[in-house]
Phi, psi and omega in degrees: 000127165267140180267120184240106180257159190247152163251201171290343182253025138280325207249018175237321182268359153282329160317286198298341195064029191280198200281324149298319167304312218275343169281335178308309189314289177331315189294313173287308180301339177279099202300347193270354179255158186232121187248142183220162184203136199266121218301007184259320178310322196292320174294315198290336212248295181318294198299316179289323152335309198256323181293341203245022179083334201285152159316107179307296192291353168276309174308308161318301178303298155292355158293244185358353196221318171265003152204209208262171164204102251265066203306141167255165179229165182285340165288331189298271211301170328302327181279329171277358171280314150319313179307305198298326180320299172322288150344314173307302162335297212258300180247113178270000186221060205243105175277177192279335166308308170295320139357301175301314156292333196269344172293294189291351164298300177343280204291015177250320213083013195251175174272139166288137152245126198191169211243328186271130197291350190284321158322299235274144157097353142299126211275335173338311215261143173237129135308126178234000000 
């Protein structure tokens, strides 16, 4: 069994159905996998949803149904506040969304799956 946190750009090309979205499917559709997403991605994926026209209630509904959704606490933002602070150092335009994925990737033991370069040189991240 594989652990999957998705960020917002696998679940805006699984939306859209690109050539990339179409391996995020395979991943989510593979029963042996556990896909999970962190309630900041959720916002982040809504906000590009209504900007790019598409149905908000379609997105929502996939998120929601495919996968688990990884709630913050007041220790998860402190600790991804730390994360993002470090991180900041090296990569400077490193977002605070990311930060989130990539903390909640930590504490799962999971792979990031994703598109976005800010990801790259993390052992965590599968590029898709």
């Amino acid at each position: 069994m594989s652990k999957f946190v998705l960020d917002a750009y696998a679940w805006v090309e699984y939306l859209e159905g690109s050539k990339a979205g179409l391996k995020v499917r395979e991943i989510i559709l593979d029963k042996s996998n556990t896909i999970y997403t962190n309630s900041v991605t959720v916002a982040e994926v809504i906000s590009r949803t209504k900007r790019k026209n598409m149905d908000i209630k379609i997105a929502l509904n996939a998120i929601g149904s495919l996968s688990i959704i990884i709630n913050i606490d007041f220790s998860l933002a402190n600790e991804v506040g730390l994360l993002h602070a470090d991180i900041r150092k090296t990569i400077k335009d490193f977002g605070l969304a990311d930060a989130f994925v990539l903390l909640t990737a930590r504490k799962l033991n999971a792979k990031i799956l994703t598109g976005d370069p800010h990801f790259k040189g993390f052992k965590e991240t599968i590029i898709i």
